[in-house]
C-alpha positions, -999 to 999 in steps of 0.1 A, spaced: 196 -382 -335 172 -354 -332 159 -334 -353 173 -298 -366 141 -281 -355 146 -297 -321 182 -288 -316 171 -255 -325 145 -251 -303 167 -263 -270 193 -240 -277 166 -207 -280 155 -219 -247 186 -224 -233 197 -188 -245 165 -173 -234 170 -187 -202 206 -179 -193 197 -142 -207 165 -135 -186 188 -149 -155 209 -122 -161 181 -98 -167 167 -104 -135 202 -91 -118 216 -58 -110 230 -40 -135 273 -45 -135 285 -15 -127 307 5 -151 342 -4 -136 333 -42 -135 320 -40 -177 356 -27 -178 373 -53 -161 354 -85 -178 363 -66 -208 399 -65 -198 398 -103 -191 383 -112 -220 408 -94 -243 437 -110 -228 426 -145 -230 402 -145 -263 423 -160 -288 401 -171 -311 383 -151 -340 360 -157 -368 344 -132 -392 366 -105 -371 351 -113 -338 369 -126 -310 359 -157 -288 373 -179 -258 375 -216 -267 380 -238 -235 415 -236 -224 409 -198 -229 375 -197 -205 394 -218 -180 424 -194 -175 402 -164 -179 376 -178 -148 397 -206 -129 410 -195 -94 448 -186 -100 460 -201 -69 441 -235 -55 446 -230 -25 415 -248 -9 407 -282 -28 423 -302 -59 402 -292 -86 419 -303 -117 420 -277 -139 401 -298 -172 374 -301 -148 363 -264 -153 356 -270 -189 319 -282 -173 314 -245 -166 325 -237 -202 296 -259 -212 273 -237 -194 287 -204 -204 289 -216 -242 247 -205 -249 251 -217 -286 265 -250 -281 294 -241 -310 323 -249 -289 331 -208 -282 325 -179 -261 314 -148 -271 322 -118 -251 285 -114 -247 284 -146 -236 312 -139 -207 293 -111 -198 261 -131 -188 282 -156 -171 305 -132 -151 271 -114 -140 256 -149 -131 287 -154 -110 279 -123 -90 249 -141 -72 253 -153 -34 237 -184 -47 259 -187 -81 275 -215 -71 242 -233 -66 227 -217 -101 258 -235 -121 255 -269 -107 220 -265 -115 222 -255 -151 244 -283 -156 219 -309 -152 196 -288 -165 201 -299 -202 171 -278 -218 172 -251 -200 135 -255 -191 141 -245 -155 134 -283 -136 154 -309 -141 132 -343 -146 148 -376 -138 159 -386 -172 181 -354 -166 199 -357 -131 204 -392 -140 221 -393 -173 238 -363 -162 254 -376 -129 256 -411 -150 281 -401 -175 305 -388 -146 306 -415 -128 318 -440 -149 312 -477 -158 342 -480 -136 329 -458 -103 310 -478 -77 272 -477 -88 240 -455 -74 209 -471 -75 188 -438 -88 154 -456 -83 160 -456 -46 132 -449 -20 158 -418 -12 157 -402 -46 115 -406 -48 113 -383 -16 131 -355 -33 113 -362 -73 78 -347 -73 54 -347 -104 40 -324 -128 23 -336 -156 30 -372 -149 68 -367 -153 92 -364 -119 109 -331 -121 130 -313 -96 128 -273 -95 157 -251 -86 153 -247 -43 144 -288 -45 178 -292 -65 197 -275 -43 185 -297 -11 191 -330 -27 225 -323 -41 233 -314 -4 220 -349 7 233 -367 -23 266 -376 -9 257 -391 18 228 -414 -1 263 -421 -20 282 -432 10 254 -454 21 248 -473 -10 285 -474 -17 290 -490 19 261 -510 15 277 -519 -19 307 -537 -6 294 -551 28 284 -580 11 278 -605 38 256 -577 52 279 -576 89 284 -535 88 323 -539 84 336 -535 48 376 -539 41 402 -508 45 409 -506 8 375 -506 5 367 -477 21 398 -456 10 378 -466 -26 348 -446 -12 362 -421 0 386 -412 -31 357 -417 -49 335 -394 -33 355 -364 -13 388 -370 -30 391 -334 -39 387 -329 -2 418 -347 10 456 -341 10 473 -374 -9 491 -379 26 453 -385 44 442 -408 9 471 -428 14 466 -437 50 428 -438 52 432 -478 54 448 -472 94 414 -462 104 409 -498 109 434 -497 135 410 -479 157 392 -518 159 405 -550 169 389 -568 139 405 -548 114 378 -535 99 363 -505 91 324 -503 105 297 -480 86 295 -457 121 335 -450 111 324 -442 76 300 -415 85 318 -402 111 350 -398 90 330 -382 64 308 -358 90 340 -344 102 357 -331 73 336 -301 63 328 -285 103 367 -291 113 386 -264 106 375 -237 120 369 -252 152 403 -264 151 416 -227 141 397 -213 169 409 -237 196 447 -232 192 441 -193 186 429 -196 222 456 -221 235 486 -204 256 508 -231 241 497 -232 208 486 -263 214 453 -288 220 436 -316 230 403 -330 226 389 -314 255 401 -286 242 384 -294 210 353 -301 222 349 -272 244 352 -254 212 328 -268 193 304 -265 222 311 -227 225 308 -223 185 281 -249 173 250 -238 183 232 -276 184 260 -297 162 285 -316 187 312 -341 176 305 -377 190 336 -390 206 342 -416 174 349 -387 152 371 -370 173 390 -404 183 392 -402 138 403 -363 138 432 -373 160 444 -404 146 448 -387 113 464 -351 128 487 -380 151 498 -398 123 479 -433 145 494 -420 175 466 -434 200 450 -417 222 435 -385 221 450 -369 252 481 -358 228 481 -321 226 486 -313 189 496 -283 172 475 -264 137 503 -279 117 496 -314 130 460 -310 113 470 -294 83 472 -326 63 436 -332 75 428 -297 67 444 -289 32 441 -305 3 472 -298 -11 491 -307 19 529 -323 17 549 -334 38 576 -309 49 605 -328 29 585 -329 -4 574 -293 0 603 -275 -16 615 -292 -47 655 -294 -50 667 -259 -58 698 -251 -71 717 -225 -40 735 -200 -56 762 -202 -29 767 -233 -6 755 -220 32 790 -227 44 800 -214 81 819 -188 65 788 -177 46 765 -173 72 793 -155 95 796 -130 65 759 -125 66 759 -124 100 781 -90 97 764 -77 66 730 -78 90 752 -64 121 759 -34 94 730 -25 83 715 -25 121 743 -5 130 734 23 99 696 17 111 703 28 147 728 55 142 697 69 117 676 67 149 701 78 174 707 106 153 673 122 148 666 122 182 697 133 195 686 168 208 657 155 225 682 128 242 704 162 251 672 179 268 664 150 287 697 151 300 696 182 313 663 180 331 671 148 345 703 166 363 695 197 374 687 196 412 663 208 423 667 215 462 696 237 455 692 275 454 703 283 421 701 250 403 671 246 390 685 264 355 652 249 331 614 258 338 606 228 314 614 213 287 610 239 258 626 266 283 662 242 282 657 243 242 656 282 246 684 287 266 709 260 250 703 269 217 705 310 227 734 304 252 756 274 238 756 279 198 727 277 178 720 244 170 753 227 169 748 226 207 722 203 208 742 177 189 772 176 215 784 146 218 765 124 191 796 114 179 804 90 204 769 84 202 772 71 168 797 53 172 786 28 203 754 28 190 759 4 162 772 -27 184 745 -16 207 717 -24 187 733 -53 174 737 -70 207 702 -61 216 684 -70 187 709 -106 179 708 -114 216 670 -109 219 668 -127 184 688 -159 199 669 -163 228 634 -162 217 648 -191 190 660 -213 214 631 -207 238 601 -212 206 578 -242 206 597 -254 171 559 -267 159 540 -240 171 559 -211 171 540 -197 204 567 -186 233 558 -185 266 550 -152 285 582 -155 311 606 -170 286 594 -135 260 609 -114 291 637 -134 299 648 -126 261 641 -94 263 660 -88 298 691 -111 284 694 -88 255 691 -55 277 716 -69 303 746 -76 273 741 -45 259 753 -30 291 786 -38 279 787 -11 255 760 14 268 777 23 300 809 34 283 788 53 257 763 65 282 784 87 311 808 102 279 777 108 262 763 122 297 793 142 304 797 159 271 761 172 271 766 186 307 801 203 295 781 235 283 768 237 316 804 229 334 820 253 310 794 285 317 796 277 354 840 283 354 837 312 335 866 323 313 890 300 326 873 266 319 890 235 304 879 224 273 866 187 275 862 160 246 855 123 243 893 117 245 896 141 278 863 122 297 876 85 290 914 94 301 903 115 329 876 83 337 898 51 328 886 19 323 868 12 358 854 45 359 839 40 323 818 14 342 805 40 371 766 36 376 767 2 357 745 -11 380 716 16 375 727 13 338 717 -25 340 685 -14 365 671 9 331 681 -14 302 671 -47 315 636 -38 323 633 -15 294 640 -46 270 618 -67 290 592 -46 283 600 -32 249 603 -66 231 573 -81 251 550 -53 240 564 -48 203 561 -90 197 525 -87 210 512 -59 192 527 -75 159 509 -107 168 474 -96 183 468 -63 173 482 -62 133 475 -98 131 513 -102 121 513 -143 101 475 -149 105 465 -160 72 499 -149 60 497 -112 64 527 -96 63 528 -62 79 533 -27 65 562 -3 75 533 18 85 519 -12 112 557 -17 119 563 19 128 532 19 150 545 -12 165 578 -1 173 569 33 183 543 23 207 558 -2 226 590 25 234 563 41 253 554 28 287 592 9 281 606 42 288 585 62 310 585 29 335 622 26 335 628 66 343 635 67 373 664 42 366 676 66 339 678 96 366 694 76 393 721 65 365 723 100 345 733 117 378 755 88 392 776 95 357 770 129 354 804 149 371 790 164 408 797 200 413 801 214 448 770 214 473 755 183 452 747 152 472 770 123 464 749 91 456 766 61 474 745 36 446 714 28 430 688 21 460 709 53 477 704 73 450 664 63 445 660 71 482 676 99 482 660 116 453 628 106 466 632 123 503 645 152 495 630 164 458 598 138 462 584 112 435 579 137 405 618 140 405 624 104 396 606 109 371 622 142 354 624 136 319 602 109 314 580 124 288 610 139 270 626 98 269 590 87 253 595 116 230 625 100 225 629 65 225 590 59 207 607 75 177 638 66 176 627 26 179 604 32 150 629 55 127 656 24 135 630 -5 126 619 10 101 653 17 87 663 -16 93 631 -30 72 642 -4 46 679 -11 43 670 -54 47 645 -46 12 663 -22 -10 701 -40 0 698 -71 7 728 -96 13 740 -103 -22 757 -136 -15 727 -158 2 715 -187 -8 685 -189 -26 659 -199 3 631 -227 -5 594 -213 -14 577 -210 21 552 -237 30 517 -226 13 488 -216 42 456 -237 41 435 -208 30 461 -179 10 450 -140 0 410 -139 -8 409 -144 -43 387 -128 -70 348 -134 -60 336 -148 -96 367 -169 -98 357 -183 -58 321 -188 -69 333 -207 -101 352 -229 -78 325 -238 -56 303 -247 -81 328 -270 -88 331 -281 -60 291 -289 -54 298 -311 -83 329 -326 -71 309 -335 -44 286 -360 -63 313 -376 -79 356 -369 -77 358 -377 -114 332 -353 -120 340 -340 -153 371 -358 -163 353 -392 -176 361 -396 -212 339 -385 -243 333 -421 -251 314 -428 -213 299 -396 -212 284 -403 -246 267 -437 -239 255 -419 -204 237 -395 -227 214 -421 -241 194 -423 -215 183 -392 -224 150 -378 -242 154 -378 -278 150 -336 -281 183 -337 -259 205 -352 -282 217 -328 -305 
């Protein structure tokens, strides 16, 4: 054992050390002094003469990454970094202590600077042979598959000073970023005994677990002995090694890039490799590793002409991977999802979309009104042409007709079709895009994206025609009733559809189908695509705001309803009630021509700005609604849905705690076990070292 004085000494330098590191640093600004304060407070539990410290388990909740979402760091293996944090060797943490790490962790190279002061014992700022290999030693095992330190490898990287091989901090950093693969080549060279370049299948899923088993999901661990299928010996070569281990780190992103760019959410190694060629400036894949990349995402499928999806590769790509029937445990349902159930639902949500859209239809309702009246008026008859513009018909309906109550004539029915309405468009665009979704992908084709959007326009008809010429009708009966004077009959909802009947509810139900299909088809194309490649909606599992939704919403009503107005006039005056001296439309292409020869193109398009005013809003007020009513009331009867499937990479997490787990991860990189071989191993490792060490 060594001496007092010794011990002593090493841990001054050690402090020293840590402390002038943290010297040499920026100053933590105010708010982050708070913070680690805040931290430290919460988890300290430990105090002695009235001071508080962190033992351990306390530094590991206070600085481990709360969700692991990238590799399978155990959480005892983070007590290495409490080793480094702890100056005085006492088995605590002072908050002074925290402080110095914390600000240590706020390097760009912090993850580099712990790995290094855990092999650097003394502190003395090199780390000498003795060091790195009692060090890496003692977390390996007697058990792991043995490194020959006195390689030819290792004497490239180990200068001298003074006689003694020692490593400084930059040389550290290089030859713990080639150590693991000096590791694969001895361990390959370890089991080829008979020297043929072929080693056995559970042989190599030994390396591998031993030396990237962090890396992998259990579902790629457990099949890494079918890589031999890829020969007709049955045997894994060395080239397979390296190329399987190459692969892992460079992957993903390529892979992330390629299907972002894929129509079909889907690729194949052409795909793949045009990638990588685009993105790597001199790196390429060789075809072996692709030919590995594939038969993992394929589950052995052969070939590499399949075209595979991102959640094909996520078992290659995340570590924490399951397979999709071991990703929700059992969870008790509050309520079996019987037929009846999800029928009830089904009308609970046809509700609340009905509430939403009467909201919408509501708030727009005068602008609706003042379309209306533009759209009609005619404007080769002397006379007709009663509105300058827009804000002229708001003068003279709401100083001519009754105040404001004019402007809301005929919501009621308005109200009252416009639940069903909604609910056919939305369920009926909903259903189609379902069926017509890559299941694995979720991508839908461009054609099949309109032909849900036109289906859902073209039910609706059903219930907007009906709606639409009483609707029409009652906000032309102020016009009607100042035209006949004294003597003029009063006209309701009740009067229209009598006087209309059940055929004439459907007149102009071909220009009503001419407005609403290609409206839809555009509306639900734009609004899907703006969610997905302008917010960003699911990319790293964002979820959008009501702010991004109502942007969504409203914009995509735009060019919807300017581009289908000319529709809208043919149909408004096809329902409207002609008056003497108007022309009588014979149909929809009549009634286009017609307009267009004798008032010209900016007729057929009367009203369109006042049906953006319109419709953008009212989409967005409904939606929004909708989100609104879906939050704060949900169904109170559903069953209790499974926890979604986990993304490979989640929210960004605290920086320090990121930087704690890479340091980590450097380590884990040496060795899998790093840091979870027992005291008793770890002990006899430290024998190899210097006397002064052993305190």
């Amino acid at each position: 054992m060594a001496s007092s004085g010794d011990t002593g000494g090493a841990v001054s330098r050690l402090t020293g050390a840590v402390k002038s590191t943290a010297d040499s640093l920026v100053k933590p600004g105010e708010s982050e002094l708070v913070r680690w304060k805040r931290t430290f407070e919460r988890f300290a539990r430990e105090e002695v003469d009235g001071k508080k410290y962190l033992n351990a388990t306390q530094f590991i909740d206070a600085i481990a990454p709360i969700d692991e979402g990238f590799n399978r760091i155990k959480r005892e293996q983070y007590s290495v970094l409490f080793k480094v944090a702890d100056s005085t060797k006492r088995g605590l943490v002072s908050y002074e202590d925290f402080v110095v790490f914390e600000t240590l962790l706020k390097r760009p190279d912090a993850d580099y600077q712990l790995a290094f002061s855990v092999f650097d014992v003394d502190a003395s700022g090199s780390i000498d042979f003795d060091e790195f290999k009692a060090v890496l030693s003692a977390n390996i095992g007697a058990d792991g598959i043995p490194f020959d330190f006195d390689c030819p490898w290792m004497k490239l990287y180990l200068g001298k000073r003074g006689g003694a091989h020692v490593l400084g901090y930059h040389e550290f950093t290089q030859l713990i970023k080639g150590y693991q693969g000096e590791r694969l080549r001895q361990a390959f060279h370890y089991f080829d005994k008979d020297g043929d370049g072929y080693i056995k299948p559970d042989e190599f899923q030994r390396i591998i677990v031993e030396i990237a088993g962090h890396k992998l999901s259990d579902s790629i661990l457990e099949r890494l002995p079918t890589l031999c299928t890829l020969n007709p010996g049955r045997k894994i070569s060395y080239s397979e090694v390296i190329a399987f281990h190459n692969e892992m780190d460079t992957v993903e992103r390529i892979i992330q890039h390629a299907v972002r760019k894929s129509k079909d959410g889907r690729i194949d190694s052409s795909d793949f490799l045009n990638e990588a060629a685009d993105s790597m400036r001199y790196g390429v894949f060789t075809p072996m590793e692709v030919n590995i990349i594939w038969h993992f995402a394929s589950r052995g499928a052969v070939g590499t002409s399949q075209r595979l999806t991102l959640a094909d590769f996520q078992s290659l790509l995340d570590a924490k991977w399951q397979p999709p029937e071991m990703q929700a445990a059992p969870v008790e349902k509050a309520v079996s999802s019987t037929l009846l159930n999800d029928a009830a639902q089904s009308v609970y949500n046809f509700v609340q979309g009905g509430i939403a859209g009467g909201i919408g239809a509501y708030a727009v309702y005068p602008i609706d009104l003042v379309k209306t009246r533009l759209q009609n008026q005619r404007s080769n008859v002397v006379g007709e042409v009663l509105y300058r513009n827009a804000f002229d018909c708001v003068k003279k309906v709401y100083a001519t007709e009754g105040g404001v109550r004019a402007f809301y004539r005929g919501v009621l029915p308005q109200l009252v079709g416009v639940a069903p309405e909604k609910a056919i468009k939305l369920t009926i665009n909903e259903l189609v895009r379902k069926k017509a979704t890559d299941p694995e992908t979720g991508r839908i084709t461009l054609p099949m994206e309109l032909l849900a959007g036109g289906t859902a326009g073209g039910c609706q008809v059903i219930v907007t025609n009906p709606l639409e010429i009483t609707k029409i009708r009652l906000q032309m009966a102020g016009e009607i009733t100042r035209a006949e004077g004294a003597g003029a009959v009063p006209r309701g909802a009740i009067h229209i559809i009598k006087q209309l009947g059940l055929v004439g509810l459907y007149k102009g139900a071909t220009a009503c189908l001419c407005r609403d299909v290609p409206f839809s088809m555009i509306y639900f194309t734009s609004y899907a695509h703006l969610k997905k490649d302008v917010f960003h909606e699911g990319r790293r599992g964002k979820v959008l705001s009501f702010g991004e939704l109502l942007i969504a919403a409203s914009v995509s009503g735009m060019p919807a309803a300017y581009l289908t107005t000319p529709a809208d006039v043919v149909k408004t005056r096809l329902q409207s009630q002609a008056r003497a001296g108007q022309t009588v439309y014979k149909g929809v292409l009549d009634g286009l021509a017609t307009v267009y020869r004798e008032e010209g193109l900016r007729a057929l398009f009367k009203g369109g700005i006042a049906r953006i005013i319109r419709s953008s809003p009212q989409f967005g007020v409904t939606l929004v609604c909708y989100e609104l009513l879906h939050k704060h009331f949900p169904y109170p009867y559903a069953p209790i849905a499974p926890a979604a499937a986990r993304p490979t990479r989640g929210a960004p997490s605290d920086m320090s705690r990121v930087r704690a787990r890479n340091a980590l991860r450097i380590l884990l990189d040496c060795s899998s076990r790093f840091g979870m071989v027992g005291l008793n191993e770890a002990g006899r490792g430290l024998q190899a070292l210097p006397k002064v060490f052993k305190a």
